[in-house]
C-alpha positions as CSV (number, residue, x, y, z in Angstrom):
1,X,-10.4,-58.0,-18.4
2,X,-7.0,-56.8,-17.0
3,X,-6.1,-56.6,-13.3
4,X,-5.1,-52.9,-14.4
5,X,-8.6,-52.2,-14.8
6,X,-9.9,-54.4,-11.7
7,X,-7.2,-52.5,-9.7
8,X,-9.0,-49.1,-10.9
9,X,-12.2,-50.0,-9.7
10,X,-10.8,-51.7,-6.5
11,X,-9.0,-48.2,-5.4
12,X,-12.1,-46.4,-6.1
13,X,-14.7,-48.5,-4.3
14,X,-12.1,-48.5,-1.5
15,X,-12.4,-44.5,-1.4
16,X,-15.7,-44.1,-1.3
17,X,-16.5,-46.2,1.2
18,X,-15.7,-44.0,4.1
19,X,-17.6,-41.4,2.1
20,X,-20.8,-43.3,1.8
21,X,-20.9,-44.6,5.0
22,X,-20.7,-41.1,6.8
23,X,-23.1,-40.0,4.1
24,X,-26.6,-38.6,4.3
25,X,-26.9,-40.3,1.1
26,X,-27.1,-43.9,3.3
27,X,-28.5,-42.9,6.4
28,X,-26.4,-45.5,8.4
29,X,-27.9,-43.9,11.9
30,X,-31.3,-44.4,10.4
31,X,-30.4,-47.8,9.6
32,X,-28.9,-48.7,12.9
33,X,-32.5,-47.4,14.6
34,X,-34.1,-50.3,12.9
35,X,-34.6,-48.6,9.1
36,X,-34.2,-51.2,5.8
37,X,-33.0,-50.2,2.7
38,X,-35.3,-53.1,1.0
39,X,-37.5,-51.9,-1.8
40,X,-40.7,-53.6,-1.3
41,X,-40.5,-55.2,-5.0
42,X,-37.1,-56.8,-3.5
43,X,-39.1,-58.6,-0.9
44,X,-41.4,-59.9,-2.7
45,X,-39.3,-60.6,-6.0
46,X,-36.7,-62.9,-3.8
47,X,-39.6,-64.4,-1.7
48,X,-39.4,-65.5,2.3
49,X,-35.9,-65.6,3.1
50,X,-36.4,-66.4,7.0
51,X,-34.4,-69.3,7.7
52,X,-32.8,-69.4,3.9
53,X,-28.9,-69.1,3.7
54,X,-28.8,-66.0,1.3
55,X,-25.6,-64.2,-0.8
56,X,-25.6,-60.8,-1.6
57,X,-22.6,-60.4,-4.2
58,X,-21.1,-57.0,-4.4
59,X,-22.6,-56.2,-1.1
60,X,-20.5,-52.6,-0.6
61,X,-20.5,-52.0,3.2
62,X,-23.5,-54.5,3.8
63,X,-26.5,-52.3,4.5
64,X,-28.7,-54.6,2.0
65,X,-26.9,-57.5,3.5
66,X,-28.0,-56.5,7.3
67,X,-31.4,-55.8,6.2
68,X,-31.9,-59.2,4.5
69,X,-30.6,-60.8,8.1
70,X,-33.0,-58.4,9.5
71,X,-36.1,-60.3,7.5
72,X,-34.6,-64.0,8.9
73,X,-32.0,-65.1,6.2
74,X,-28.5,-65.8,7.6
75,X,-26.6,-63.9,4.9
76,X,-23.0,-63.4,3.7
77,X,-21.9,-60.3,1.9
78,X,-19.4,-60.4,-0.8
79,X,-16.8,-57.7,-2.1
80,X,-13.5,-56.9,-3.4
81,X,-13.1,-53.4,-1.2
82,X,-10.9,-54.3,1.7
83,X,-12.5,-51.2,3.4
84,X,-16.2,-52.0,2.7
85,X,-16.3,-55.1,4.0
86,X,-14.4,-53.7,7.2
87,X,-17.2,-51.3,7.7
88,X,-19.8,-54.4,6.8
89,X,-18.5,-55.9,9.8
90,X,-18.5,-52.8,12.1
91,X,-22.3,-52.0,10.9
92,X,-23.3,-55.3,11.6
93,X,-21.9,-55.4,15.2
94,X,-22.8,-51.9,15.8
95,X,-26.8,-53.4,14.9
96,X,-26.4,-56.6,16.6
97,X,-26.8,-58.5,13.6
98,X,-25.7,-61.9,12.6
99,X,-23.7,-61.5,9.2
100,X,-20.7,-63.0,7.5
101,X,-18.7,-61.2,5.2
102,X,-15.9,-61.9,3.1
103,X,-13.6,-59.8,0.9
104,X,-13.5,-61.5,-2.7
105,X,-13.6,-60.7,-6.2
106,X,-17.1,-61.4,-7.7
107,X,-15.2,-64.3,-9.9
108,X,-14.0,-65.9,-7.0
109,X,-17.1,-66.4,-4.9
110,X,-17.2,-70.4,-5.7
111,X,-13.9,-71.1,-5.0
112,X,-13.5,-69.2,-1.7
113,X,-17.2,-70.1,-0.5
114,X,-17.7,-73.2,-1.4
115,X,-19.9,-74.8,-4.6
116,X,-24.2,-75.4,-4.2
117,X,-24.2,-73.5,-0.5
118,X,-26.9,-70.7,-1.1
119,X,-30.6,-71.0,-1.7
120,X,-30.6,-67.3,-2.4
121,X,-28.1,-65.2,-4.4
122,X,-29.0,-61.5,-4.8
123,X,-27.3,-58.8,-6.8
124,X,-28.8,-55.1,-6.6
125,X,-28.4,-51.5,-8.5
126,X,-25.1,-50.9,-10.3
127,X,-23.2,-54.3,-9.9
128,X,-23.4,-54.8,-13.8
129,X,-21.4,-52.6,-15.2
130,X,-18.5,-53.3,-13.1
131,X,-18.0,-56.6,-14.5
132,X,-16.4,-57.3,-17.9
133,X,-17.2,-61.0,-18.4
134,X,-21.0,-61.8,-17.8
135,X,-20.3,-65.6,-19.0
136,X,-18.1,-66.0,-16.2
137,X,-20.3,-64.1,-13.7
138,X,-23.3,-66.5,-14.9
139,X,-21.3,-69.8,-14.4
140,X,-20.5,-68.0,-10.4
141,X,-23.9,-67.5,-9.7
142,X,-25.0,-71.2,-10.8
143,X,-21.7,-72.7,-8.6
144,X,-23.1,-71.1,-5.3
145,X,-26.3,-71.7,-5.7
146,X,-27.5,-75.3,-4.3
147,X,-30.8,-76.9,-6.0
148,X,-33.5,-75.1,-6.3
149,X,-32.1,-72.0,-5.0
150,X,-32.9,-68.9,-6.5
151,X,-30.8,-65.9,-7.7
152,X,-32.4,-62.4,-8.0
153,X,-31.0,-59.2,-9.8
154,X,-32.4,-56.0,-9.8
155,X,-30.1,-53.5,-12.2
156,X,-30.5,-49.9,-13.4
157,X,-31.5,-50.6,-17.4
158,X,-28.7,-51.0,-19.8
159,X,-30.6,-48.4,-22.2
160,X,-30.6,-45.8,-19.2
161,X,-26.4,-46.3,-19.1
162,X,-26.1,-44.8,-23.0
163,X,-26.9,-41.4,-22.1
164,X,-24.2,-38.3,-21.5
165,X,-23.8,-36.9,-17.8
166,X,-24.1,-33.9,-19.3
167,X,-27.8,-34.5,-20.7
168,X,-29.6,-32.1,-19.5
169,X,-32.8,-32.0,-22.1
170,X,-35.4,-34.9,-21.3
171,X,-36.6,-34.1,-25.0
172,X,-33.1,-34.8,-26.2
173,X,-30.4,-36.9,-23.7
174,X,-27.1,-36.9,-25.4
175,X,-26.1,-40.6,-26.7
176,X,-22.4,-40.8,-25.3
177,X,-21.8,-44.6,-24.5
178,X,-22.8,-47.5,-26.4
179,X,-25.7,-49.7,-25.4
180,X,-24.1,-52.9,-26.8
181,X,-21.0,-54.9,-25.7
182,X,-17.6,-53.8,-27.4
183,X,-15.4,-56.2,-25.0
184,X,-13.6,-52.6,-24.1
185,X,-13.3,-51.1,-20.7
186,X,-15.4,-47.3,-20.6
187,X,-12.7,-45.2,-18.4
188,X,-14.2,-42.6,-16.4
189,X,-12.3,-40.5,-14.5
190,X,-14.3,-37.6,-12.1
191,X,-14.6,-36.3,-8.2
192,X,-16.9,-37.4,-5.6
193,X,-19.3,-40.0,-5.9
194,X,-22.8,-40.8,-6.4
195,X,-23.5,-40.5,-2.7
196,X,-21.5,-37.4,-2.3
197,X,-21.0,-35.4,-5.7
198,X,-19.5,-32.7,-3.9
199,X,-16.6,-34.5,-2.0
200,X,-13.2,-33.9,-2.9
201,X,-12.4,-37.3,-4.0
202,X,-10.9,-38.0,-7.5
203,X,-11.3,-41.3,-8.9
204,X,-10.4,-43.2,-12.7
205,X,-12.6,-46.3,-13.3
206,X,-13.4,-48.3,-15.6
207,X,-16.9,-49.7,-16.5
208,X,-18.3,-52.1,-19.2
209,X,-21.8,-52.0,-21.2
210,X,-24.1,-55.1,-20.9
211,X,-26.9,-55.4,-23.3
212,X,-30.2,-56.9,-21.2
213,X,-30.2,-59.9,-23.6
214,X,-26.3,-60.6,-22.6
215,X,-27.0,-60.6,-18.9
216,X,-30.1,-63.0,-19.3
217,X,-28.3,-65.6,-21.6
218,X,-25.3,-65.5,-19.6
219,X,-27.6,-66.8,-16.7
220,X,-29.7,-69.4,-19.2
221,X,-26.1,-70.7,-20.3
222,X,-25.0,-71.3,-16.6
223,X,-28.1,-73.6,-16.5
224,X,-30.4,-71.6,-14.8
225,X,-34.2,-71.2,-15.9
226,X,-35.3,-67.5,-16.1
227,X,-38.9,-67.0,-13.8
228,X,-39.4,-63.2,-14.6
229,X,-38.0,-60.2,-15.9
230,X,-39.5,-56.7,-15.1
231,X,-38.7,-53.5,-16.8
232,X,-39.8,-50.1,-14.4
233,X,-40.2,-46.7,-15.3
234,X,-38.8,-45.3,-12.5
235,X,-35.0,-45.8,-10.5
236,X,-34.2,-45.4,-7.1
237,X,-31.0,-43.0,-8.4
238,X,-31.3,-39.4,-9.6
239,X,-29.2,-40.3,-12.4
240,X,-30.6,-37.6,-14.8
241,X,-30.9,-34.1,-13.3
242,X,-34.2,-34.3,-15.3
243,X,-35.7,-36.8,-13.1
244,X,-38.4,-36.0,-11.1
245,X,-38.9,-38.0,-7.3
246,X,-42.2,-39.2,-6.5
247,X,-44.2,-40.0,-2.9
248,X,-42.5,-43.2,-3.3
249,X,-38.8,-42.2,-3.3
250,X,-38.0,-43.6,-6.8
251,X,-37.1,-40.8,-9.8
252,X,-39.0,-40.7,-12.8
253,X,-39.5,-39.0,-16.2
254,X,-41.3,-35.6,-15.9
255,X,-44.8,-36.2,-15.9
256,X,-44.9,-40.2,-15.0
257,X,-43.8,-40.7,-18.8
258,X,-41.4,-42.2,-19.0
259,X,-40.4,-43.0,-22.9
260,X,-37.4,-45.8,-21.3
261,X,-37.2,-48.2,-19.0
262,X,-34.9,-46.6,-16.0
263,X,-34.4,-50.4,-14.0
264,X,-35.1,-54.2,-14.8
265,X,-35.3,-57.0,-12.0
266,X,-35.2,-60.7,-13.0
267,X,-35.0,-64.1,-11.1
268,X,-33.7,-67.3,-12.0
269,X,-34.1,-70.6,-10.5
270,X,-31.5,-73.7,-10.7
271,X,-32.8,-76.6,-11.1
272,X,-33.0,-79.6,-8.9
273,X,-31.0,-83.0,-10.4
């Protein structure tokens, strides 16, 4: 990892965060009315959180944050954007909600919270790829969580990430990127953003690939005991122009068949003594 390629990322998240919040995309007037963003196999793959002290790393501008604190957990949101977490705090005063959030690296969440503090840490949808050191991450997650405590990740599948932007074939994606870790940063440099294709921001990041085996040993290493993993055929992104939307929201292969895996959710548990 360099700080060059930290800084990249940094700059960009900091751009797009005006972008998203303004955006259709996240519907913050919806959310302020009293909407979640919570997918229902969130709830119920974290568990009751009312009254539970609960860390969402990589929290963007907080709107999964705020509707965690909307189900009873008194939550903290973590990120390194200086600007998202200045809008977390504006959304959560504009809802009347109870929320701390801090602007930190991912890396640095023990020092700069504290050691053992959460009983629930949750990480969800494109928070992987960002990170070039999973070890690292893994040995994070176990500091902050206290005994017993649970930490729950739902990603967009690693297998999902190989494919070209430009695949536009469902028969035939184009395999651009590699599915295994090469310990190299994967530049990208485009406009706009997922939320807003169109807008005329240009942004260089840099992104690294994360096999699912690396990001479930790099948890097991940290100590932590794996509960479940769950593979879906469907994503909550249009991330393929091929993808069709269901009465559900999510995206799927053409036809409900989907040959992949589009996201994985997994919880681990750390024990107690």
């Amino acid at each position: 990892m360099s700080d060059a390629d930290m800084q990249l990322n940094r700059e960009m998240w900091d751009a797009w965060a005006d972008l998203h919040y303004q955006s259709e995309f996240y519907g913050v007037d919806a959310f302020c009315r009293g909407e979640t963003t919570l997918p229902a196999y969130d709830v119920e793959g974290v568990g009751a959180v009312k009254g539970t002290s609960l860390l969402h790393l990589q929290c963007h501008f907080g709107m999964d944050t705020l509707s965690w604190a909307r189900l009873g957990a008194e939550v903290t949101g973590l990120d390194f954007s200086a600007r998202a977490i200045a809008l977390a705090r504006r959304l959560a005063e504009r809802c009347g909600l109870s929320a701390e959030f801090v602007e930190a690296n991912v890396y640095d969440a023990a020092e700069i919270l504290g050691r053992s503090r959460f009983s629930a840490v949750v990480a969800t949808a494109g928070v992987i790829a960002w990170l070039p050191d999973l070890k690292r991450w893994g040995r994070v997650v176990a500091d902050v969580l206290a005994p017993g405590g649970i930490f729950y990740l739902r990603e967009f599948h690693p297998v999902s990430y190989v494919f070209g932007e430009d695949s536009n074939d469902p028969h035939a994606p184009k395999l651009r990127y590699p599915y295994f870790s090469t310990g190299e940063a994967i530049r990208l440099t485009g406009t706009g953003s997922y939320a807003e294709p169109g807008a005329p921001v240009r942004t260089t990041s840099c992104e690294w690939a994360h096999p699912l085996a690396e990001v479930i040993q790099a948890l097991v290493d940290a100590g932590l005991r794996l509960e479940f993993i769950r593979e879906y055929p469907f994503t909550t992104y249009r991330s393929f122009p091929w993808l069709e939307e269901g009465t559900d929201g999510n995206w799927r292969w053409p036809g409900n068949q989907s040959p992949l895996p589009l996201m994985y959710a997994l919880r681990v548990r750390k024990p107690v003594g």
